[in-house]
C-alpha positions in Angstrom: -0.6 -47.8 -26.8 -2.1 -45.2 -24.5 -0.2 -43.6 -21.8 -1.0 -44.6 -18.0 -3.5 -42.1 -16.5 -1.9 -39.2 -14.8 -2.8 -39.2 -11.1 -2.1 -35.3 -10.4 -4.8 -34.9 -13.1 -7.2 -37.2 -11.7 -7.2 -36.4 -7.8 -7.0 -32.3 -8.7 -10.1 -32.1 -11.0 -12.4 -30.8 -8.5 -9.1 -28.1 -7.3 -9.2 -27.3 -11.4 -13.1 -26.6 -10.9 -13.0 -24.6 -8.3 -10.6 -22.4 -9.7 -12.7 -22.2 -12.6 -15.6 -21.0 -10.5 -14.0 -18.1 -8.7 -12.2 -16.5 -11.9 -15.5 -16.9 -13.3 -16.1 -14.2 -11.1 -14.1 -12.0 -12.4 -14.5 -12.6 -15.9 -17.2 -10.9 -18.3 -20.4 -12.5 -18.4 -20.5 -13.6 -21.8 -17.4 -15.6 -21.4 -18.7 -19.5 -21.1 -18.6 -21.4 -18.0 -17.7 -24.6 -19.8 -14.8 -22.8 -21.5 -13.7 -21.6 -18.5 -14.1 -24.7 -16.8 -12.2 -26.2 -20.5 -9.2 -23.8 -19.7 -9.0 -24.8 -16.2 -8.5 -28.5 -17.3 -6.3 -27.8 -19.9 -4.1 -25.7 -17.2 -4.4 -28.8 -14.9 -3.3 -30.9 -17.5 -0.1 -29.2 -18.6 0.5 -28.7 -14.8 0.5 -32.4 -14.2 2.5 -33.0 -16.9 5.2 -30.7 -16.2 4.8 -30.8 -12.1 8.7 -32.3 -10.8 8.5 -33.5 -7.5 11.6 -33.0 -6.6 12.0 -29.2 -7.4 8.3 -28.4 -5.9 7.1 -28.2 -3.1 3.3 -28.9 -3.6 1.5 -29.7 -6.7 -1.4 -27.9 -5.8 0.3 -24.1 -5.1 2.0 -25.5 -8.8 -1.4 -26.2 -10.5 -3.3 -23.2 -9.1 -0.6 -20.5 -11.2 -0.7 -22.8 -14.4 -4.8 -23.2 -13.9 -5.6 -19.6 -13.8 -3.1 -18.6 -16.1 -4.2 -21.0 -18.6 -8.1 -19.6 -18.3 -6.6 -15.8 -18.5 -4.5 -16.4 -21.4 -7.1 -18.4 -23.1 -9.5 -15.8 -22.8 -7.4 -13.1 -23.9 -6.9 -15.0 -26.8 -10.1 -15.4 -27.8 -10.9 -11.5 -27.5 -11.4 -9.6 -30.4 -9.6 -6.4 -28.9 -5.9 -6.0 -28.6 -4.2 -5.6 -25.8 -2.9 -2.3 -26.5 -6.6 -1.2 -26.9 -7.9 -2.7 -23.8 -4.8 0.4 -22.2 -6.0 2.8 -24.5 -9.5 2.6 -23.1 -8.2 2.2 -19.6 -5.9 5.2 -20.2 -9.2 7.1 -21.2 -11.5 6.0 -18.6 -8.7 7.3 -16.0 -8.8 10.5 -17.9 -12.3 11.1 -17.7 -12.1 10.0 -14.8 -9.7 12.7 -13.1 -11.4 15.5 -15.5 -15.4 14.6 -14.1 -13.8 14.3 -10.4 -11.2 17.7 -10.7 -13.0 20.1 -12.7 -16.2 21.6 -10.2 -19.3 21.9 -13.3 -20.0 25.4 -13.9 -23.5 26.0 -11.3 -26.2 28.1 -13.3 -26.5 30.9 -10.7 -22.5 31.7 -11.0 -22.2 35.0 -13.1 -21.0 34.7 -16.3 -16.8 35.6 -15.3 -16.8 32.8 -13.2 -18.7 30.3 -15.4 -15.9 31.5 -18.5 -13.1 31.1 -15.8 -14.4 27.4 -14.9 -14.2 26.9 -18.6 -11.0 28.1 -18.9 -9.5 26.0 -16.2 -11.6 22.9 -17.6 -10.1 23.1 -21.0 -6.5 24.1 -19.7 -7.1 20.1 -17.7 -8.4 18.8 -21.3 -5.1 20.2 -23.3 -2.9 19.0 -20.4 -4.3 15.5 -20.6 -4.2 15.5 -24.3 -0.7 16.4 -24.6 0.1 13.8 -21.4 -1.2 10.9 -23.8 0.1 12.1 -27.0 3.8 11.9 -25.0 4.3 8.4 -25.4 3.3 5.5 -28.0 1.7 2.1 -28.1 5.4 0.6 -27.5 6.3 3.3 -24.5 8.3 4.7 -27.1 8.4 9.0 -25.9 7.3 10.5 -29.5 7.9 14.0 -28.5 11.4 15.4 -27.6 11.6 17.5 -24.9 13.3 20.9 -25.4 15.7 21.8 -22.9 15.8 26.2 -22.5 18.9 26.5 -21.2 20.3 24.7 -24.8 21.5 27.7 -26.7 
């Protein structure tokens, strides 16, 4: 016997869509519009199912978490990089990031004192960076102890 057509499903379809469309924005653009627009049903779906009126308000603020976090988590899911990669990266496009915007380039006409003292500071910034990301590892866990000098 097939169960009676959900009608939080039905009315909020086009809701579902249009959340589809505008994370779509935000995704990468080789991530399909009908998967997206898949997820957004599939987050619809288990929203209707699980929506009680009598603890919520409004089925549509309810659907709109379980719709977008249904299209996110799908499409997490279906990437080929782990999560603790995707920090890694981020953690070293912020580090190249503070060393290109912090460290002035050496300028050709600068005599040759001031072009070895620019070096100097720019690798000092490197080694302080490297040493700022070696602290701590993929689990937050700090790997490196710190020494305390006034520890006889």
């Amino acid at each position: 016997m097939a169960d009676a057509p959900n009608p939080y499903f039905e009315q909020h379809r086009s809701f579902a869509k249009a959340q589809a469309h505008l994370v779509a924005k935000r995704l990468p653009k080789h991530v399909s519009m009908d998967d997206i627009l898949a997820f957004a049903e599939r987050g619809l779906w288990e929203a209707s199912e699980r929506f009680d009126p009598k603890r919520h308000n409004s089925f549509v603020t309810f659907a709109y978490y379980r719709i977008r976090g249904a299209i996110y988590d799908e499409v997490r899911r279906l990437s080929l990089v782990p999560r603790s990669a995707l920090k890694a990266i981020a953690q070293l496009a912020a580090q190249d990031d503070y060393l290109e915007n912090s460290v002035p380039a050496p300028r050709p006409g600068d005599p040759p004192a001031e072009q070895a003292r620019q070096l100097s500071e720019t690798i000092r910034g490197l080694g302080a960076v490297f040493l700022a990301s070696q602290v701590r590892d993929d689990d937050g866990e700090e790997r490196i102890d710190a020494v305390d000098e006034n520890d006889p």
